[in-house]
C-alpha positions in Angstrom: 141.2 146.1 99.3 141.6 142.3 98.6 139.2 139.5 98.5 139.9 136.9 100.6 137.0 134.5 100.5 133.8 134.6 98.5 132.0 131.4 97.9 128.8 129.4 99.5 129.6 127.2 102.6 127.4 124.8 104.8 128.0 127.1 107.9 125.4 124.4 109.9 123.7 121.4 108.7 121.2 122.5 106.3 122.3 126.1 106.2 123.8 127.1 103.3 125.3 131.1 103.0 127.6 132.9 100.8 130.1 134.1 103.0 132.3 136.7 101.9 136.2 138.4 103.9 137.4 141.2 102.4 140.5 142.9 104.3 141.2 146.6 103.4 144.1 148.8 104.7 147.8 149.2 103.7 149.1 146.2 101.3 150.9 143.3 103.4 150.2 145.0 106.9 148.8 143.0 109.0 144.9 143.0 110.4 144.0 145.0 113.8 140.3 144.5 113.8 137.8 142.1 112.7 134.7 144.2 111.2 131.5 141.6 110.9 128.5 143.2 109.0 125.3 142.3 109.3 122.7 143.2 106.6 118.8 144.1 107.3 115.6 142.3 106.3 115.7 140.8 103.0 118.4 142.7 101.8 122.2 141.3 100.7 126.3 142.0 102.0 126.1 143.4 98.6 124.8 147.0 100.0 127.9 147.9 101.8 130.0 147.0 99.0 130.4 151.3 98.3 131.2 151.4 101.8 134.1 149.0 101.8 135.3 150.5 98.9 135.2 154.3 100.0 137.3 153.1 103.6 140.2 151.6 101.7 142.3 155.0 101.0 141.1 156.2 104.3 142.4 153.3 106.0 145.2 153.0 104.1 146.3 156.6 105.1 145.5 155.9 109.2 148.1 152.8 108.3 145.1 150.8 109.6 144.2 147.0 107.9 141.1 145.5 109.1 139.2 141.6 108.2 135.6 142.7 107.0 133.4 139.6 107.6 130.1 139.8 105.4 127.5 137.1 104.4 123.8 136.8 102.7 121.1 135.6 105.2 119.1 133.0 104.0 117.1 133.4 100.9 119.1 136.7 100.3 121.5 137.8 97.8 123.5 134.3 96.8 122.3 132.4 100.0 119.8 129.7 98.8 116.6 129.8 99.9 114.6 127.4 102.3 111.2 126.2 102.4 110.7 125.6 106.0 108.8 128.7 107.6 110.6 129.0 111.2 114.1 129.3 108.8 113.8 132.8 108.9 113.1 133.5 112.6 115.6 135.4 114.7 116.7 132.3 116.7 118.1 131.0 113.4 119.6 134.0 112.0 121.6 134.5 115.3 122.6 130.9 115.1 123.6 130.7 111.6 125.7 133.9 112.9 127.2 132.1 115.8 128.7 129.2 113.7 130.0 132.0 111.5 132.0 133.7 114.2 133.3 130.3 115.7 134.2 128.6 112.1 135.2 131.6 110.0 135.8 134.6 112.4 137.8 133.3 115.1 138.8 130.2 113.2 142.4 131.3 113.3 144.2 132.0 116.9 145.3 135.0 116.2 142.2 136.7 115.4 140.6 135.6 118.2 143.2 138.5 119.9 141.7 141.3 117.8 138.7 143.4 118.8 135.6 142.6 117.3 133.3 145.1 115.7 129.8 144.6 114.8 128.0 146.3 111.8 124.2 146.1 111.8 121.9 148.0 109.2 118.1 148.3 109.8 116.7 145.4 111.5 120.1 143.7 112.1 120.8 145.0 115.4 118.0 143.4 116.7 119.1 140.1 115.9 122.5 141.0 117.8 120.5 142.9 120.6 117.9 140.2 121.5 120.2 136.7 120.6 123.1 137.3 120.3 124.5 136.7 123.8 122.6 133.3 124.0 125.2 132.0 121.0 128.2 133.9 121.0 131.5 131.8 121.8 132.2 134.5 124.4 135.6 133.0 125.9 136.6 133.9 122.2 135.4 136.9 121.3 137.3 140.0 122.2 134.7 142.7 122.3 135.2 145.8 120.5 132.1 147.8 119.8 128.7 148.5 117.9 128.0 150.5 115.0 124.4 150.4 114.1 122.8 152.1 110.8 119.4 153.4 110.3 117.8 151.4 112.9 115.5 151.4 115.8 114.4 149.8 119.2 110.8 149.9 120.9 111.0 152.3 123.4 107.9 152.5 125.8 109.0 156.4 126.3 107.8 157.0 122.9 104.6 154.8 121.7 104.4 156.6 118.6 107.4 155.1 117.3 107.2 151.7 118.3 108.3 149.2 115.7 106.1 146.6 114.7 106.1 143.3 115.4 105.5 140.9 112.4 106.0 143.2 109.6 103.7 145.5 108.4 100.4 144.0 107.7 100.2 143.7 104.4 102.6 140.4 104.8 99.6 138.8 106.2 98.5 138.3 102.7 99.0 134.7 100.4 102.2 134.5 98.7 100.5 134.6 95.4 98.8 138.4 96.1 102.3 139.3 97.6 103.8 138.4 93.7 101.3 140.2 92.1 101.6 143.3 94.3 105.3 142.7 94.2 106.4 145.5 91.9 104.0 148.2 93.5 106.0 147.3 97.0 109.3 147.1 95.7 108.6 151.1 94.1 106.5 151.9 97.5 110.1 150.7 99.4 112.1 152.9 97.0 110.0 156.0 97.4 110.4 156.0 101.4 114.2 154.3 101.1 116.1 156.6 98.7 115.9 160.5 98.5 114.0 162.3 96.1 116.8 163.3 94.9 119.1 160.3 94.6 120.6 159.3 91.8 118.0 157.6 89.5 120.8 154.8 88.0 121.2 154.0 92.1 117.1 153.7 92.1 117.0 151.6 88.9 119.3 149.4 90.4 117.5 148.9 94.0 114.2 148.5 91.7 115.9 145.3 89.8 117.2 143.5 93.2 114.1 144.0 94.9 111.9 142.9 92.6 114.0 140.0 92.1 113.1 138.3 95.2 111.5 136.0 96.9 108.3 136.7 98.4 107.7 133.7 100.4 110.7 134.1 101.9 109.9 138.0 102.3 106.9 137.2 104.2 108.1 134.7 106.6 111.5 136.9 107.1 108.9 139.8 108.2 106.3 137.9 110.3 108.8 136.5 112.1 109.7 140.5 113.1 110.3 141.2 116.9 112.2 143.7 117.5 114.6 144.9 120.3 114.0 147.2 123.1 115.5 150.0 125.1 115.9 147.0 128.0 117.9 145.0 125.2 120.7 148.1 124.8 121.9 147.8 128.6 124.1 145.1 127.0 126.0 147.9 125.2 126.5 150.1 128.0 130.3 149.5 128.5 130.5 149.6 124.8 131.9 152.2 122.3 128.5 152.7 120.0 128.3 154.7 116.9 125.2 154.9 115.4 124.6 156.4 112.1 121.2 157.6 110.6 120.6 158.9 107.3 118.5 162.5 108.0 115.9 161.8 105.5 115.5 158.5 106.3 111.4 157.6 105.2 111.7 154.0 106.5 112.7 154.1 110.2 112.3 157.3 111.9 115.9 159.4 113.0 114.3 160.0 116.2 114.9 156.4 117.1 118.2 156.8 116.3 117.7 159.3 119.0 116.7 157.2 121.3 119.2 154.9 121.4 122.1 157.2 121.8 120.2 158.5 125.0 120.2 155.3 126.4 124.2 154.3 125.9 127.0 156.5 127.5 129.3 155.5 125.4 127.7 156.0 121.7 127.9 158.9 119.4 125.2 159.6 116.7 125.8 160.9 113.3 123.2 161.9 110.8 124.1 161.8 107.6 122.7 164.7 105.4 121.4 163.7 101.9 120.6 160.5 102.6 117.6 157.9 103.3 117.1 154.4 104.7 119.7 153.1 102.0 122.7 155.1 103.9 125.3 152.9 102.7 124.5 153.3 99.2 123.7 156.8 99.0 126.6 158.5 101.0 128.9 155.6 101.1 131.9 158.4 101.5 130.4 160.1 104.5 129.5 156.7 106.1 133.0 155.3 105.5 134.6 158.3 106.9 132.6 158.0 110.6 133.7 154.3 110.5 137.2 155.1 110.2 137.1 157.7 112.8 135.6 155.2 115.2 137.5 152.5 114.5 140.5 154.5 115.0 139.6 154.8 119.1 139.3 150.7 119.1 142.3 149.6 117.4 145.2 148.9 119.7 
């Protein structure tokens, strides 16, 4: 695995993100895929870093070398944060990612020939399902597929798991209650995000990022919520889809998982035993190892 980039950059006027490349695969061979991850609310790249490193040998047997595109939203991780309130609303999250496709991604002619693969955890795929399309530089982008992790869509064929729009409530709150309950929510998270049984030096150090961010910038990320529907997935129909779902996952329900394979021909569904929301970090083997296998059905 070798770094290839890992620094801030102004990706739009007044958007500033730490954008991270990674490629991983045999040393010297050259890149078949571009893989462009997409992180969930208020979270950082930094959670599929076990991930990246449990596909190296894999890849590196299949003879496969991919570009793995990864950055911090805004407010996240090393990505400063902004005062402005509609910052953190989908329409901006899917722009920031459109100027990161067009300046970074497909910067280079010949990686605007390789199939492009998007990673989503939690709410990301929304952002791709619902805005996606409206930015994307699509005479560039070769299509490749979808993987999304430990998500959801509303579905009207099941009320009783319909996501909520805006967050849960208790982001209606000031900022200043929000810090003083921020510790009891951050351990709340854990309880429903990780196994019972997960390692407790993984747990301690979930506790320490979580509690080390911003709540003003959790709220606004949250009420700005909306998420995708079953409508939104017809998108993906010609699509290879994996989707991956931790089987104890406490945060969003496996059933949606569910839900969306039902409504895409092309997907397969993979629970992933032993593990919660946090996937990625709790299995990062098993997760790695359902990545390679579908990448291996893209790649030229």
């Amino acid at each position: 695995m070798k770094e290839e980039l890992g620094e801030l950059k102004e990706v739009r006027p007044g958007r500033t993100l730490f954008v991270r490349k990674v490629v991983i695969g045999p040393a010297g061979s050259k890149p078949v895929l571009n893989l462009v991850a997409v992180h969930g609310t208020c979270a950082t790249q930094a959670q599929y870093q076990p991930v990246l490193e449990a596909l190296d040998e894999p890849l590196t047997r299949a003879n496969i070398s991919i570009n793995v595109w990864l950055y911090d939203n805004v407010g996240c991780g090393q990505s400063p944060t902004l005062n402005e309130w509609n910052a953190y609303s989908n329409e901006n999250f899917s722009l920031d990612l459109y100027f990161i496709l067009s300046d970074f991604v497909l910067e280079k002619k010949e990686d605007q020939q390789l199939p492009c693969v998007f990673l989503g955890h939690s709410y990301a795929p929304t952002i791709l399902l619902d805005h996606l399309n409206l930015y994307l530089p699509v005479d560039d982008l070769k299509w490749g597929g979808f993987i999304f992790v430990g998500s959801a869509v509303r579905s009207p064929d099941r009320p009783d798991l319909l996501m909520r729009d805006g967050g849960h409530p208790i982001m209606r709150l000031p900022v200043f209650l929000l810090n003083c309950l921020q510790a009891k929510l951050s351990e709340s998270f854990l309880e429903l995000a990780l196994c019972k049984d997960c390692d407790p030096a993984l747990k301690e150090q979930c506790r320490k990022e979580n509690t080390g961010q911003s709540m003003a910038m959790a709220k606004a990320t949250h009420r700005h919520h909306k998420w995708a529907t079953t409508e939104d997935l017809d998108v993906l129909k010609a699509l290879p889809t994996l989707i991956l779902h931790g089987s104890e996952d406490g945060i969003i329900s496996p059933q949606n998982s569910e839900i969306m394979a039902k409504k895409l021909p092309k997907s397969k569904l993979v629970y992933i035993p032993k593990a919660s929301h946090l996937v990625m970090l709790e299995q990062p083997v098993q997760m790695a190892t359902a990545i390679v296998d579908f990448l291996k059905q893209i790649v030229p």
